[in-house]
C-alpha positions in Angstrom: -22.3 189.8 70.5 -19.3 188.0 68.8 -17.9 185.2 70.4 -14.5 186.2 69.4 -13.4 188.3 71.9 -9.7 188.0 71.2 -6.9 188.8 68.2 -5.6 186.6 65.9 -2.1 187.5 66.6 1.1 185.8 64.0 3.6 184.7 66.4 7.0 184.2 65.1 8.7 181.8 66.6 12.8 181.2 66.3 14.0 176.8 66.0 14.9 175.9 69.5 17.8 173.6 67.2 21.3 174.8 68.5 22.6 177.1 65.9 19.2 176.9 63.6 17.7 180.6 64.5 15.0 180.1 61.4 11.9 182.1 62.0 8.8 180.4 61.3 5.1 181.3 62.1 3.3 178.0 63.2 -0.6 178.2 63.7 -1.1 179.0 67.8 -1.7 175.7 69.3 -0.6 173.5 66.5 1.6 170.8 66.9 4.4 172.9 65.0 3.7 175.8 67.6 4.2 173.5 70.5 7.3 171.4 69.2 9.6 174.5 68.4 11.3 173.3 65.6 11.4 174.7 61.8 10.3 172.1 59.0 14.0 171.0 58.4 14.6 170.0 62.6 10.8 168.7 62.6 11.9 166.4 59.9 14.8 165.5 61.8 12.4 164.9 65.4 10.1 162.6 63.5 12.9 160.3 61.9 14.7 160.2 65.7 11.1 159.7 67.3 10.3 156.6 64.9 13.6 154.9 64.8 13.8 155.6 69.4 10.3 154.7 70.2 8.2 153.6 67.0 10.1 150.6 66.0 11.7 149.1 69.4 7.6 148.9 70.1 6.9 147.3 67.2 9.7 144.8 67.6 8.0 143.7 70.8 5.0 142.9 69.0 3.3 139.5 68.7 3.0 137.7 65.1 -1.1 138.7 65.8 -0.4 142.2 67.0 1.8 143.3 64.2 -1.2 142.2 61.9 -3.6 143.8 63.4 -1.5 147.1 63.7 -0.6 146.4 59.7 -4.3 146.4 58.8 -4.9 149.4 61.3 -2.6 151.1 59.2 -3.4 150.1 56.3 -6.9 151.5 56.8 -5.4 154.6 57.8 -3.9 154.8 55.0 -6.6 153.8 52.4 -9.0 156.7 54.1 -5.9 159.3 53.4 -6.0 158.1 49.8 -9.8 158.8 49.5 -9.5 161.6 50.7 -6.4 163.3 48.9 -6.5 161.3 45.4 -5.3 163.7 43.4 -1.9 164.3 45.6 -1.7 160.0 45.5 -1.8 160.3 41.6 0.8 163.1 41.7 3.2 160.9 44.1 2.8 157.8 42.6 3.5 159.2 38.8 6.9 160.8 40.8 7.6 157.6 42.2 7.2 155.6 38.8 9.5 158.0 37.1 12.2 158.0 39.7 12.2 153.8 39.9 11.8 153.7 36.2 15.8 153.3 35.0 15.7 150.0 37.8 13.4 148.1 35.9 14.5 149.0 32.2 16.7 146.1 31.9 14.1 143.1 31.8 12.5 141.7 29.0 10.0 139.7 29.0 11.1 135.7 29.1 10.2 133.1 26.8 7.5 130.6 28.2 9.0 127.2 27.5 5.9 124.8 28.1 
């Protein structure tokens, strides 16, 4: 007897933004499904979301508490690198290309000893 006893139904789902009526078919119980909102208003959430809650939090932070959430973090982030390598080599190349032209104006200086 399977233990799938119900269809995988495709909801589509309309943003809740004012004015936005995009369609967009999140997985049933994601995160996407539950906030409402198309990938351009989810974008638009997060940034509102970090700069309302996320950083007056962290500006109430100790000296010893902001380390500890930097290495946290930092952790975080080093597993995400193991784990997707190849999409870290891809951004980093983008991001050396598109800071490239800042950079192009120094030359290497003349140690005087």
């Amino acid at each position: 007897m399977s233990k799938h006893f119900y269809k995988d139904v495709k909801v589509i789902k309309f943003c809740k933004a004012r004015g936005c009526n995009v369609e967009f078919r999140p997985e049933r119980g994601s995160i996407e499904d539950r906030l409402g909102f198309c990938i351009v208003h989810r974008r638009e959430h997060y940034k509102a979301w970090y700069r309302d809650v996320c950083l007056p939090y962290a500006k109430t932070l100790t000296p010893d508490q902001r380390k500890r959430y930097a290495k946290t973090r930092h952790e975080t982030w080093k597993k995400w690198v193991i784990k997707n390598l190849e999409k870290r080599r891809k951004q980093a190349l983008e991001s050396y290309h598109r800071n490239k032209a800042k950079h192009k104006d120094r030359k290497h200086r003349k140690i005087i000893l």
